[in-house]
Every structure is written in C-alpha cells, then in structure tokens.
N, C-alpha and C positions, 0 to 999 in steps of 0.2 A: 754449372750443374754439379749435386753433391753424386757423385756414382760409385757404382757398389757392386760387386761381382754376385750371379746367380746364376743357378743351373734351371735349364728349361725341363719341365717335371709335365708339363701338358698343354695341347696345341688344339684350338676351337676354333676353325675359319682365320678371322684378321685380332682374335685375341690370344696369348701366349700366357701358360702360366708360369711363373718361374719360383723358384725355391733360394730366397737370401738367410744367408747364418749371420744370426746380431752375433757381432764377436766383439771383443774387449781388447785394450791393447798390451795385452801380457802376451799375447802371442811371438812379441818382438822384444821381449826380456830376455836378459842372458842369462838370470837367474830361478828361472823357470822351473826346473826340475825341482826344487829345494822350497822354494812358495807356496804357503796353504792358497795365497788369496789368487793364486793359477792355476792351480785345480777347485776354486771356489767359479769361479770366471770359467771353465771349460766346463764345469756339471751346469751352468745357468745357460748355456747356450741359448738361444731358439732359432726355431725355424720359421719364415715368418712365409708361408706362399699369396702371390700376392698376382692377378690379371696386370694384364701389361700390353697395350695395344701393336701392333707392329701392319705396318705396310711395308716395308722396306727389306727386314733380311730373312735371309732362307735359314732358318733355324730349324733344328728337330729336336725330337725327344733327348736329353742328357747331355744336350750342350752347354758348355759356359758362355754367358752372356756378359755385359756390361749394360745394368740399367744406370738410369740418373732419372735425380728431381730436380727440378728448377733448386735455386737458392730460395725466391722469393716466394717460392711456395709452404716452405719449413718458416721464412721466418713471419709470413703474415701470420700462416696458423698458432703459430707460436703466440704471436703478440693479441692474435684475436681470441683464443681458445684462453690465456689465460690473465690477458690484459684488461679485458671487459670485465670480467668476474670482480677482479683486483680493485679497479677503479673504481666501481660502484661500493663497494666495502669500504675504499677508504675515503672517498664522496658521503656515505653514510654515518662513518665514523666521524666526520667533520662537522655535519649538518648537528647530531646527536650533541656533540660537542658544543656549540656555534648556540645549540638550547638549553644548555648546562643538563643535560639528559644523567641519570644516575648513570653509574658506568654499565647494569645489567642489562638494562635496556636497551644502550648504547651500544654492547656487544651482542644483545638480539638482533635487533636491526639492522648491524653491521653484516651479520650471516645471512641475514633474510637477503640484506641488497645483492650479496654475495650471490645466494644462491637464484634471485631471479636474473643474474648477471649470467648465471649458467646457463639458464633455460633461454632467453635471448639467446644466447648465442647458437645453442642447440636449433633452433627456429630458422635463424639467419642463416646458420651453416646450409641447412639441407635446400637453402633458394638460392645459394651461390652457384654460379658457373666453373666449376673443379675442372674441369677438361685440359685446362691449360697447364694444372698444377698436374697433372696425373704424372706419374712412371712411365716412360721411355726406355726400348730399347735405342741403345747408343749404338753397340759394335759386338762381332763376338770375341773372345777372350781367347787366348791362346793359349793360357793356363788360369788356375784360380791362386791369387795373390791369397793366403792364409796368415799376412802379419801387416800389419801398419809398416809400407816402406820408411825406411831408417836409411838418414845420411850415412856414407859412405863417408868412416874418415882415414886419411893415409898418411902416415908419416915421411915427411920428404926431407 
C-alpha cells in the first residue's frame, strides 16, 4: 500500500471525505530556509479532497487519518493510461515506416494512433471495475508526518 496522511474535512454515512497536501520532498532539506526551489515547492502545494469509503473507524470531522492505494493500482493506471497511447504511436510509426511512408505522414499518423490510443483507453477506463483500486482508510494518525522520514544517522 502507497499511504499518505489526510485530514477528515467531511463525513456522508459510510463515505469520508479527507483533505491530502501533494508535498515535495524539500520538506526534509536542511537547507531549506535559503532555497528558491523551497518556497517554489511550498507556493505549488495542493490540496487534493478526495471520498474515501470507511466501514471500519470512528473518525470525525478534523481528524488525521492514514489512507493508502493499492501499489497495483498506480502502477496498472500508470501503464494503461499512458502505455496504450505510447504503443499504438510507436506500432504506427513502424507500420509508416515498414511502407517507406514520407516522414509527415508518418508523424500524422503516429499522433492519429496516438490519439485514438487515448480515447480507447478513455472508453475502457470507465468499464473497469476501480473499486478494488479505490482509497482506503488504513488507521488514524497520531500526528501529521509534514517531511519525507529521513535515516537517522549517529556517530558511534
């Protein structure tokens, strides 16, 4: 599971809505005060609120939570949202190729595949079964972690 700290921001029957901050990991720099690209990385924050099913814990309003996603849910999406696209492009580029195709053509076509590569997926995506990929509440948080934990190192 990839998990990630959020604060519960609103409660609907058996769905929870929670509030995660995309953070960067400058958070956990020791050179932080003095870095444009850590106040570039704190002005970009987001907030991202997102439903999140729960039968299991008694949360309220303005708790810290601990959700998680599958792994295999980031990495199908990953490979299908932009694997398909990819492949058909460069299946298209080959075939173009394979006909001594001019190159302009070669590179129409390639986008064309490209882009009907997106809309398949668009199509597919919404007849999948996501329930198993959804967001999870895991546990609730004791505190909110605000840095990438860092090894602890100790001179002995």
């Amino acid at each position: 599971m990839i998990e990630e700290f959020a604060q519960v921001i609103k409660i609907e029957s058996q769905i929870v809505w929670v509030r995660a901050i995309a953070k960067s990991a400058c958070g956990s720099c020791q050179a932080q005060k003095g870095c444009g690209h850590s106040l570039l990385a704190r002005a970009g924050q987001k907030q991202i609120d997102l439903p999140v099913s729960n039968t299991t814990l008694d949360v309220n309003v303005g708790d810290y939570v601990v959700i998680g996603v599958p792994e295999q849910a980031v990495l199908f999406s990953s490979l299908f949202m932009y694997g398909v696209p990819l492949i058909s492009m460069i299946a298209a580029a080959l075939i173009c190729e394979s006909f001594n195709a001019t190159e302009g053509l070669s590179a129409a076509l390639s986008l064309f595949a490209m882009l009907l590569g997106f809309i398949w997926v668009s199509i597919k995506s919404k007849k999948l079964d996501a329930s198993k990929w959804q967001p999870r509440l895991m546990r609730k948080a004791d505190s909110v972690q605000n840095h990438i934990p860092m090894c602890d190192i100790t001179n002995t």
